[in-house]
C-alpha positions, 0 to 999 in steps of 0.5 A: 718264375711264371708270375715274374715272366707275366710282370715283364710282358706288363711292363713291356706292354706299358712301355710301349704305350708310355713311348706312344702316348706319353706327353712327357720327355721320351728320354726320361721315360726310357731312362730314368730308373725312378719313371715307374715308382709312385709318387708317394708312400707310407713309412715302412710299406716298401714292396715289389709293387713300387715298380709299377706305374701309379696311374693311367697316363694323363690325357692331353687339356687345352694349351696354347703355344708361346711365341717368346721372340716375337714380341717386336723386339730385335733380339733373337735366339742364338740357338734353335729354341723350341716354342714353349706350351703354356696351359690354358685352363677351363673357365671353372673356379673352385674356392676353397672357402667352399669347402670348409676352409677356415680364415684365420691362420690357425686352423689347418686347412689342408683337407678343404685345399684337398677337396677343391682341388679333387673336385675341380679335377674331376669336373674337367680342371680350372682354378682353386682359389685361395681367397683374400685371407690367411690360410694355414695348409700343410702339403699342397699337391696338384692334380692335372689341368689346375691352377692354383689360384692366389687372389690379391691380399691372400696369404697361403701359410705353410705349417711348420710341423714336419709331419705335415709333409708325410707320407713322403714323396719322390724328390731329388735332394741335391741332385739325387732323387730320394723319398724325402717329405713332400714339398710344400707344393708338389706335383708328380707326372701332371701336365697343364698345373699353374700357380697363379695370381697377385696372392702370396705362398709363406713357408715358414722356412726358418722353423726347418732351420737346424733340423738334420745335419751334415751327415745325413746329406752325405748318407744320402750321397753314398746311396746314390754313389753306390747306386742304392734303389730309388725306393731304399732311400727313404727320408722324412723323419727325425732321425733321417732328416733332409728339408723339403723344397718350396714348390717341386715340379716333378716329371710334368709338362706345360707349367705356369707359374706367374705374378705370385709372391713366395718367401721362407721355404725350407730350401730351394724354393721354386723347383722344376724337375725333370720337366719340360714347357715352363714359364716363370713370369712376374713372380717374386721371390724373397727367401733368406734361410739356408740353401734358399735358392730362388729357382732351380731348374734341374733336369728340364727342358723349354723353360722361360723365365721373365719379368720377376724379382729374386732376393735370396740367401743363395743363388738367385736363378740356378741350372742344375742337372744331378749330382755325381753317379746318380746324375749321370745315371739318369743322364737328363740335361737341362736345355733351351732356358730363356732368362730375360727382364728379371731383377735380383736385389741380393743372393749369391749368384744373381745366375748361376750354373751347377755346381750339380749338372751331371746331367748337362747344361746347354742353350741358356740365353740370359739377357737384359737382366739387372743384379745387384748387391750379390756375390757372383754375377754370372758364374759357372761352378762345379768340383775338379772331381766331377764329370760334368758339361756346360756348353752353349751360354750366352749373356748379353746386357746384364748390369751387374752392381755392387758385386763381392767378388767377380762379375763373372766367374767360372771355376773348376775348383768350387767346393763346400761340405754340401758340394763333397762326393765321390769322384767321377771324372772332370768338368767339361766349360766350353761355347760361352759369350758375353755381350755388353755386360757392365759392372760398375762396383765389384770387387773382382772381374773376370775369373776363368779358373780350369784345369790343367787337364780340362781347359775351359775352352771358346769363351768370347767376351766384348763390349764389356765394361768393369770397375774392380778391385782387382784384374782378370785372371785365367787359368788353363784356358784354350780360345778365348777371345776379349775385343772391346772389354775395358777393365779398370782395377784398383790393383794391377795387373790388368791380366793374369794368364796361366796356360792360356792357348790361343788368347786374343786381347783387342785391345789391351785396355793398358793406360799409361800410368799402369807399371804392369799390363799383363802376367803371363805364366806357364809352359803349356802358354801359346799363342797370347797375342795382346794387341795395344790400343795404339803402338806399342806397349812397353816392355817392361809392362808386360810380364812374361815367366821363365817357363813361357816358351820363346815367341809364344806372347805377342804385343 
């Protein structure tokens, strides 16, 4: 008992100095269970002595602040965003070739990048070069105040041996924080860290491709749902198999990652976790293997992205927060996200909110962006079994082009064998605008698909325009408003609405050789007020169901 009365008073006590000094988010700090595990162990060594801090608290290195609207331009923030830190870094350069690393792409350098990157920490940080060349390493991982520098024709080449990704290190898989392999670039707990440079990263995703399978990614969510410890979910073998992703950020602050190209990793590839003050500039991204999103920013806060091209096999830019129990356990959300001047050639959803955000989702401005030949343009997903909550969005002029099914899409209903887990309430899609979207070629337009008892509330959508194969379809939704919205489909109707309360159209972009406007159905319909361009409209192009109480559609 004595020597458990003499740990807590220790951890009382680095607890006070962690909320005193701590350069990271306080709520991470004072909630998340994982905040004092190390990061990293050796397969089977698992002791008590995993719950203590795995190192002194960093100190504070030279930064400098962001101011990301005052550019000249005359847009301005629809929320109170914070000023974004940057890194700045001491002009000291460390390359690698200096420390025994051998060109080629044959000779593992993964010692040498180690060393250099020690050794300028222990100087006082700066820049660890990756010079002209081709460069095989297996897991990088950063310390404080480095930039990972890549010069122009340089090619640092990830090994495809799994084993090269061990000890294993704490990660979040999916949303769930696990002891999986390290990621091929990693960092725990640093601040001021940077990948930089016109260089490029190659992770030879395809060589994970087919390890693991399906029901390993499930033992891993029955852990988290039952609430297992953080340091018992232990990955990273053959037999307990999950992917690592690209470049992980975890628990750190003041992030530049800028003018580098990344392709083939073996899942999502550029990762920020439970982080805050990130920039994301001039990057591009080309994956296209499985689950190969091109960033996910999950769990974090302050985050600029611009000025970069995505071609991905998954979703282009995604915003995650944690998946079911252990999501909401942590209970961090994702906020205050910038998306601006960014290009995506190809992916699922060129931006797309969850499906994993236990943790939350609010003030994401995404504006000036062009997509094309993708799947969803602006899509907000979750399960009909998740309690999860997205709020204050907005997306103002994005192209969205050659689109195969809706330019933007927000379902309550999303589900896929990766998406499956335990039930812990419902979603929660309300405050969103769109302004000035144009979709010249989609297959669908505009899908609002809720929940009877979880209606997706205040969307505002105008001055939008949308070639379609097919019309808007809303399902159980609650104050929205389209002005200035022209829809012209292939296939009638115009509308579809079922249970919409407090819908206004101004106006209904009904042309006369359209034989049917608008379908309104379902007996919680009220107050659908669909306003003609100019007189009225025709009866018979309206049509309303049975079960629509009297008096409750207008036109």
């Amino acid at each position: 008992m004595k020597h458990i009365a003499r740990w807590g008073i220790g951890m009382l006590f680095l607890l006070t100095l962690a909320g005193a000094f701590s350069p990271f988010p306080k709520r991470i700090l004072d909630t998340a269970e994982w905040a004092w595990i190390p990061d990293r162990v050796d397969i089977p060594s698992q002791s008590a002595s995993l719950l203590h801090p795995s190192s002194p608290l960093p100190a504070r290195y030279e930064t400098t602040e962001l101011a990301i609207f005052n550019d000249g331009s005359t847009v301005t923030p629809p929320f109170d965003m914070p000023t974004i830190v940057q890194p700045v870094f001491p002009d000291r350069t460390c390359d690698i070739s200096s420390y025994g690393s051998v060109d080629g792409g044959i000779v593992k350098n993964t010692k040498a990048i180690d060393d250099a990157i020690s050794d300028c920490a222990k100087q006082g940080g700066g820049h660890v070069v990756i010079p002209k060349g081709t460069w095989l390493t297996g897991a990088v991982h950063l310390q404080d105040n480095i930039d990972l520098h890549l010069e122009p024709d340089a090619s640092l080449v990830f090994s495809p041996d799994p084993n090269d990704y061990l000890p294993v290190v704490l990660s979040r898989y999916e949303g769930i924080d696990v002891y999986n392999y390290s990621p091929l670039v990693y960092a725990y707990g640093k601040q001021n860290i940077a990948i930089t440079g016109k260089g490029k990263l190659v992770g030879n995703g395809k060589n994970w491709e087919g390890l693991g399978d399906l029901g390993v990614t499930h033992d891993l969510y029955a852990m988290g749902a039952s609430g297992v410890p953080v340091p018992e979910r232990v990955f990273g073998s053959t037999e307990k198999m999950l992917r690592p992703s690209f470049v992980e950020f975890l628990n750190s602050r003041y992030i530049l990652l800028e003018d580098f190209s990344i392709d083939g990793g073996p899942m999502w590839t550029l990762h920020p976790t439970y982080s805050r003050d990130i920039v994301v500039r001039n990057v591009s991204v080309i994956t296209d293997g499985q689950n190969n999103d091109g960033l996910d920013i999950d769990s974090s806060q302050n985050v600029l992205v611009e000025n970069s091209l995505f071609n991905t096999n998954d979703d282009a830019i995604a915003i995650k927060s944690g998946k079911a129990q252990d999501g909401l356990k942590v209970g961090i959300p994702t906020e205050n996200v910038i998306i601006r001047n960014n290009v995506v050639e190809g992916g699922h959803g060129g931006i797309a909110i969850g499906s994993e955000i236990a943790g939350g989702v609010h003030n994401v401005f995404g504006y000036d962006c062009t997509m094309r030949g993708i799947q969803y343009g602006i899509r907000l997903k979750a399960l009909a079994t998740e309690q999860v909550s997205a709020s204050d969005l907005w997306f103002r002029n994005i192209i969205a082009d050659k689109v195969l099914f809706d330019t933007i899409q927000m379902t309550m209903h999303y589900g896929s064998d990766q998406a499956e887990g335990e039930p812990t309430g419902v979603p929660v899609f309300k405050n969103i605008y769109f302004s000035g979207i144009t979709s010249p070629r989609t297959r669908g337009s505009i899908e609002l698909d809720a929940l009877e008892s979880s209606p997706i509330q205040n969307v505002t959508i105008e001055n939008t325009d949308i070639t379609a194969g097919t019309g808007a379809t809303m399902n159980n939704v609650i104050d929205i408003t389209l002005k200035s919205v022209s829809i012209k489909p292939k296939y009638e109707p115009l509308f579809t609405i079922t249970n919409g309360r407090n819908v206004f159209i101004d106006p209904l972009p009904c042309t006369a050789p359209m034989k049917i406007c608008a379908t309104i159905d379902g007996a919680l319909t009220e107050s659908v007020s669909l306003k003609p361009k100019t007189g009225s409209l025709p009866q018979k192009k309206i049509r309303i169901g049975a079960d629509v109480p009297d008096g409750q559609v207008t036109y």
